[in-house]
C-alpha positions in Angstrom: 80.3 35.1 52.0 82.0 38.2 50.6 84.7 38.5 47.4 87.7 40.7 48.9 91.0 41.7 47.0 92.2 38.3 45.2 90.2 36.5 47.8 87.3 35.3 45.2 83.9 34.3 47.0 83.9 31.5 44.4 87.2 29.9 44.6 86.5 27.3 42.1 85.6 29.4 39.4 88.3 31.7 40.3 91.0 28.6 40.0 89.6 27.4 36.9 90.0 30.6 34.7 93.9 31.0 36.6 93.9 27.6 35.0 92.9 28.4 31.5 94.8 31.6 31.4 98.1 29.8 33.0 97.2 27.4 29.9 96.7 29.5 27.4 100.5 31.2 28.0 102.0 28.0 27.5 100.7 27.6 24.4 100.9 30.8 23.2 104.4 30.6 23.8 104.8 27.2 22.0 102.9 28.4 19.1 104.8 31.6 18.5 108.5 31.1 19.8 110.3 28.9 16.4 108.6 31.9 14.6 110.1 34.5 17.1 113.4 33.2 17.1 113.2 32.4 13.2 112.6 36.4 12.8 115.4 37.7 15.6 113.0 38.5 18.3 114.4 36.0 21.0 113.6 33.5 22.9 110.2 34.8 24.0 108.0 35.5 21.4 106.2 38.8 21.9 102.6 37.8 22.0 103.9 35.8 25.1 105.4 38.6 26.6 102.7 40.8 26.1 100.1 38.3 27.1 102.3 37.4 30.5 102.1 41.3 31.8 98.1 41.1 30.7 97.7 38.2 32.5 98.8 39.6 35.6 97.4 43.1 35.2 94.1 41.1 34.5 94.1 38.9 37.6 94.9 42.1 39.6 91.9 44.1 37.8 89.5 41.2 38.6 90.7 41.9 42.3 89.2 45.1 42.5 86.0 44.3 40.0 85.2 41.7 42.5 85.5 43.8 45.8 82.5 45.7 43.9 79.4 44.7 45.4 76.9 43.4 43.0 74.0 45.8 43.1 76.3 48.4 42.5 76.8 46.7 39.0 73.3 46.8 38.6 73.2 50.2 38.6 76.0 50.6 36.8 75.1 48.5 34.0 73.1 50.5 31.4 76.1 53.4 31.5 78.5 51.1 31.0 76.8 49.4 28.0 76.6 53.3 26.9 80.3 54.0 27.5 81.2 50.7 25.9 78.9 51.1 22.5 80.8 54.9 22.0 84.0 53.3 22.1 82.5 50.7 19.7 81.8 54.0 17.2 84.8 56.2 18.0 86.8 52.8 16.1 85.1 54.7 12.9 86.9 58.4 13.7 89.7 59.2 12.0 93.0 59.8 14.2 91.2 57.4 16.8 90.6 54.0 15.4 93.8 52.1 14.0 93.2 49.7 11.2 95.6 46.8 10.9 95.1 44.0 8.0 92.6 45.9 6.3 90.4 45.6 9.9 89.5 48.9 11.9 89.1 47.3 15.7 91.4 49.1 17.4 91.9 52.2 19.3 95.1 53.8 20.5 95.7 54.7 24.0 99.9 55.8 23.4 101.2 52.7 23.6 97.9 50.2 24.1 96.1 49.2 21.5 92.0 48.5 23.2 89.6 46.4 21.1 86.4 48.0 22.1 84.3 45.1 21.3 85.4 42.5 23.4 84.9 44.8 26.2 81.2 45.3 24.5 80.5 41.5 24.7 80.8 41.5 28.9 78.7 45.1 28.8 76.1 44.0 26.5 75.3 40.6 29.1 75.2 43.3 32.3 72.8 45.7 30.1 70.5 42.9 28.9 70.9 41.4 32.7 69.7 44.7 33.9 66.8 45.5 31.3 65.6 41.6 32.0 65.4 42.1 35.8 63.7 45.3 36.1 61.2 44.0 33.4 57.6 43.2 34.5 56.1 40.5 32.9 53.4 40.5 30.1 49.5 40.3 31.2 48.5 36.2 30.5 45.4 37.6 29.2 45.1 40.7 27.2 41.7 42.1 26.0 40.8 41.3 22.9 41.8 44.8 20.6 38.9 46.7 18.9 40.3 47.9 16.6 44.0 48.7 14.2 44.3 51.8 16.5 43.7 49.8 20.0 45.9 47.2 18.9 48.6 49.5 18.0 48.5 51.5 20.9 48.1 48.5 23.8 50.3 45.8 21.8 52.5 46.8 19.3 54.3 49.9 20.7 54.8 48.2 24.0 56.1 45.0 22.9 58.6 47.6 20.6 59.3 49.4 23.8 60.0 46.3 25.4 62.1 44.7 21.8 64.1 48.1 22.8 67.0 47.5 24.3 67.8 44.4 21.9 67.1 46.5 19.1 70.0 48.9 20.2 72.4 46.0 20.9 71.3 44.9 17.2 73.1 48.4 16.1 75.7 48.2 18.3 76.5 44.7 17.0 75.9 46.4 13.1 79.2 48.7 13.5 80.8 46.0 15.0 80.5 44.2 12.1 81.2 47.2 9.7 84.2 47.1 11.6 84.6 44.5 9.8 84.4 42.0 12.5 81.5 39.6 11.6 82.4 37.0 14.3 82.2 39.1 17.5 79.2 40.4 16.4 77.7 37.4 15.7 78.6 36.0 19.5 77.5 39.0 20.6 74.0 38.7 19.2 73.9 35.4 19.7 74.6 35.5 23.8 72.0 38.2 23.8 69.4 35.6 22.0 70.2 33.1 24.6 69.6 35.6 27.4 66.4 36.7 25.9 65.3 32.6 26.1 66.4 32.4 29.7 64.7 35.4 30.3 61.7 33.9 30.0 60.8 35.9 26.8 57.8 34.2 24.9 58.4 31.2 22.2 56.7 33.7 19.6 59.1 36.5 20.3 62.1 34.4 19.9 61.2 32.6 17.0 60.3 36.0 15.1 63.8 37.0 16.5 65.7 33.8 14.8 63.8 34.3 11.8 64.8 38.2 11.5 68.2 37.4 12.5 68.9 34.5 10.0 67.5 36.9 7.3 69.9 39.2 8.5 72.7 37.4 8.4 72.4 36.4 5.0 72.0 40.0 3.4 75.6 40.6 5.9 77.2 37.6 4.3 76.4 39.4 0.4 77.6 42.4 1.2 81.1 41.1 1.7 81.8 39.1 -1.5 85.0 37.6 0.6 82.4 36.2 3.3 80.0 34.4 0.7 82.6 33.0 -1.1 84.5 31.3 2.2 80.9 30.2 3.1 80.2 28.8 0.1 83.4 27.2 -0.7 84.0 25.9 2.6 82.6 22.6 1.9 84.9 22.4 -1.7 87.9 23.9 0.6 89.7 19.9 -0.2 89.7 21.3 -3.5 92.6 21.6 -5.8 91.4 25.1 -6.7 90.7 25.8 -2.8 92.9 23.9 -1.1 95.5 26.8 -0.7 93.3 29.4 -1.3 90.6 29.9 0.8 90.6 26.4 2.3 94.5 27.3 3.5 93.9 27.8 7.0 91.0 24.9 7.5 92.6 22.3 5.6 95.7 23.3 7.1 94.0 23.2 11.1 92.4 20.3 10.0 95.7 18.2 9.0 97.3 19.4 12.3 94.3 17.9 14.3 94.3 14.7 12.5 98.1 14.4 12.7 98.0 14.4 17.0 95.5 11.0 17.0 95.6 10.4 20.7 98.2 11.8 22.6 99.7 14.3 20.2 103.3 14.2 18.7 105.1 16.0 21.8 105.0 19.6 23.1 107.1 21.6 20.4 106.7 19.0 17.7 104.1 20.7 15.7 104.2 21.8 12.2 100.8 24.0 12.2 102.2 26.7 14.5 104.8 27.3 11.8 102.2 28.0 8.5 99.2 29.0 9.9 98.7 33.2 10.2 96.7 33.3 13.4 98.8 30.3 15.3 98.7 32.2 18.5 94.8 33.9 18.0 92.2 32.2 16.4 94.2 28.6 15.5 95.6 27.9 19.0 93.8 24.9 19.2 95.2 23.1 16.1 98.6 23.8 17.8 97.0 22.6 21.2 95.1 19.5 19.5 98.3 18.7 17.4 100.7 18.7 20.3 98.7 16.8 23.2 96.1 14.8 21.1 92.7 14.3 21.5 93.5 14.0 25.2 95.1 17.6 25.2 92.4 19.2 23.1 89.5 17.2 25.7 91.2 19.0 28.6 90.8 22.6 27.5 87.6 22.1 26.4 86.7 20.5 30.0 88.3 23.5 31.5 86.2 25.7 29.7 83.0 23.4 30.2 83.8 23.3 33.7 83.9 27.4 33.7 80.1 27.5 32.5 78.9 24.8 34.0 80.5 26.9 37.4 78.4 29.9 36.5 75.5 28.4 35.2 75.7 26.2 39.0 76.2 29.7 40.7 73.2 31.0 38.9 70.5 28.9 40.5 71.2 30.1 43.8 71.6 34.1 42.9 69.6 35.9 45.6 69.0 38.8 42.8 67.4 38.8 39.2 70.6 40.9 37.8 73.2 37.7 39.3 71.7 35.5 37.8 71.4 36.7 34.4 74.4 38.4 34.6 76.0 34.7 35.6 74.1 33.1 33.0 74.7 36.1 30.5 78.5 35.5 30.7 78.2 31.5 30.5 76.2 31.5 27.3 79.3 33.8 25.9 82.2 31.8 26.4 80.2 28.6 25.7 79.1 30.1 22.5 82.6 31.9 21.7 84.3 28.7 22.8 82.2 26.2 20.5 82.4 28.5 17.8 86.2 28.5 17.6 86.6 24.9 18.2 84.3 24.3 15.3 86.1 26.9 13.6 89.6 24.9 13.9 88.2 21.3 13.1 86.6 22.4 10.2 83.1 22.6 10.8 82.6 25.9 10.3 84.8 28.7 7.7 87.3 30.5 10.0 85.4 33.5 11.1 87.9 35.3 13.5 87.0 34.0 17.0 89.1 33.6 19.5 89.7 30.7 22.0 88.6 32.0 25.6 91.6 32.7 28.0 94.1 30.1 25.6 94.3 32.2 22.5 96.4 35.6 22.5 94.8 39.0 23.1 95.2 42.4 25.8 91.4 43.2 25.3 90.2 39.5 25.2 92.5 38.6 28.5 91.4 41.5 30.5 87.5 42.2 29.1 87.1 37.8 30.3 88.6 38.5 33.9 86.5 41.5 34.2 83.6 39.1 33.9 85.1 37.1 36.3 85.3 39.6 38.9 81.6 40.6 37.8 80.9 36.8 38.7 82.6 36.8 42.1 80.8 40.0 43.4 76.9 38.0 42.2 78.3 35.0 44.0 79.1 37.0 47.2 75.8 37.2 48.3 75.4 33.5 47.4 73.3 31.5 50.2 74.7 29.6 53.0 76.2 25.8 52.0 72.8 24.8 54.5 70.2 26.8 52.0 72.1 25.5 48.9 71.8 21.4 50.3 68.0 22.7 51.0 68.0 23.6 47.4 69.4 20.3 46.4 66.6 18.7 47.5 64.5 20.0 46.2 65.7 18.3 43.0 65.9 19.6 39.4 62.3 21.2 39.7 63.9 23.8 41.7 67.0 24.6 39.9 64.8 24.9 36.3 62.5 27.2 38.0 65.4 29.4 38.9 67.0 29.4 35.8 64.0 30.2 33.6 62.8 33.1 36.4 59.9 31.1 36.8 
């Protein structure tokens, strides 16, 4: 089975992310056309235009990423996680990086504007995908040490030289959040924690990992006054005193989701598009959820579901170590981005800046998700035949969670 131009090895997954993305322009031009025509830029509303020429350029880029054949990837991994973390720090050069609501993200190529971390989040699951399948594991049984310097010498500096690679993404993900952009960084770290546990990484390891991290993320959140405060008001955001402060655009999502029930009061209906700042970005889904319902908002999260539940599926018959992470790798990120936003717009968590996978508005979002697509469909051209996966089948669940863990 081999992935040639637009002809995905996976069509499945390849439909389901046309469908999303097909999706996702609808509503971007639902949520953002009363505003465009309400400020005299016509019937269609920029974002829509813009997103409708990405879209294409996108698909067409996947084309080609997936005619790429997967070890090739592998061995271009680690450079491009390289290439991707300079961009990250060339945001912080002046004449470069181009800061827009008081957020430097962007970087000017005449007249594109590239957020280099969204590109980062696909190049930091192909580094950690590479790093995990070239790494041997560690002895069952170690002697025991004799003394500080035996320890230090055959423990601690390799298990540092083998904490490496995470502890450069952990820098990376640092200027990313500089940036400031806490909520990237955040997925960011977090996909690489969940490929660390599929890994097969030890239960010590990772635990001393959370631990660090949740440490971490405290002393982030105090450094920012803004961030503690919408943390710690977020529960008091019903508040007279918060309700159109820093509650605005929860309380606001909130009302809009509650106000669809069921079915949603009708395509164009919608009074959250017309308040809320990011309608078309981080808030789609109130518009989407207050529009179609319940039912509406349960369809794009199935199509997403469906997405890395594909991938994940695709994973446990990867004939290569890097496939499978790198399948896995790019699940755990648009599961993790997608919960995160969804909490994000019903409330349970402070709005954090995360977009909707493939439905919210975004060049570098659009195109940096189909890369990963096309990244999928060159690990699943050298998937096994449809005998050797019914073979696998019956061999039960045993087999597929042996597969997944590395085991």
């Amino acid at each position: 089975m081999k992935a040639r131009f637009l002809r995905p090895a996976d069509p499945v997954l390849f439909l389901l992310a046309l469908v999303a993305t097909l999706g996702g322009l609808f509503f971007i031009f639902d949520a953002a056309y009363a505003r465009s025509i309400r400020d005299n830029y016509g019937v269609l509303p920029r974002e829509f235009r813009s997103q409708l020429v990405i879209a294409g350029l996108s698909i067409l880029l996947s084309g080609v990423v997936m005619m790429v054949p997967i070890h090739r990837w592998e061995k271009w991994a680690k450079p491009i996680f390289w290439l991707s973390a300079v961009m990250v720090f060339l945001v912080a050069v002046p004449g470069i990086g181009m800061t827009m609501s008081g957020a430097t993200r962007w970087i000017r190529l005449g007249p594109i504007q590239v957020q280099p971390s969204e590109f980062l989040k696909i190049s930091v699951v192909m580094f950690l995908a590479a790093v995990l399948a070239s790494r041997k594991a560690w002895p069952a049984k170690i002697k025991k040490p004799k003394d500080f310097a035996d320890r230090l010498d055959r423990i601690w500096i390799p298990k540092l030289g083998r904490a490496l690679p995470f502890l450069v993404v952990l820098v990376v993900c640092l200027k990313v959040e500089r940036e400031p952009d806490l909520g990237t960084a955040a997925v960011i770290v977090a996909t690489a924690f969940a490929m660390l546990f599929l890994g097969g990484v030890s239960q010590r390891s990772l635990v001393t990992i959370a631990v660090v991290g949740l440490v971490g993320v405290f002393f982030i959140a105090k450094l920012e006054p803004y961030r503690l405060e919408r943390i710690t008001n977020h529960g008091a955001r019903w508040s007279a005193e918060h309700v159109d402060d820093v509650g605005f655009q929860t309380t606001q999502s909130e009302t809009a989701m509650a106000a669809g029930g069921i079915v949603g009061v009708g395509v164009g209906a919608g009074r959250a598009k017309h308040i809320l700042p990011a309608a078309t970005t981080d808030f789609v889904m109130s518009t989407i959820a207050e529009e179609t319902g319940l039912l509406g908002a349960l369809v794009v999260c199935a199509i997403l579901a469906g997405i890395v539940y594909r991938l994940f599926y695709l994973s446990a018959y990867s004939q290569s170590d890097f496939a499978r992470f790198v399948l896995q790798g790019i699940a755990c990120c648009l599961a993790i981005q997608a919960s995160v936003n969804v909490m994000m717009a019903n409330g349970t968590l402070p709005p954090i800046g995360i977009p909707l996978p493939f439905f919210s508005s975004g060049g570098s979002s659009l195109i940096a998700l189909w890369i990963g697509v096309g990244i999928a469909q060159a690990a699943c051209a050298e998937q096994p035949t449809l005998e050797e996966r019914n073979e696998g089948h019956r061999n039960g669940w045993r087999n597929w969670r042996s597969r997944l863990s590395g085991s």
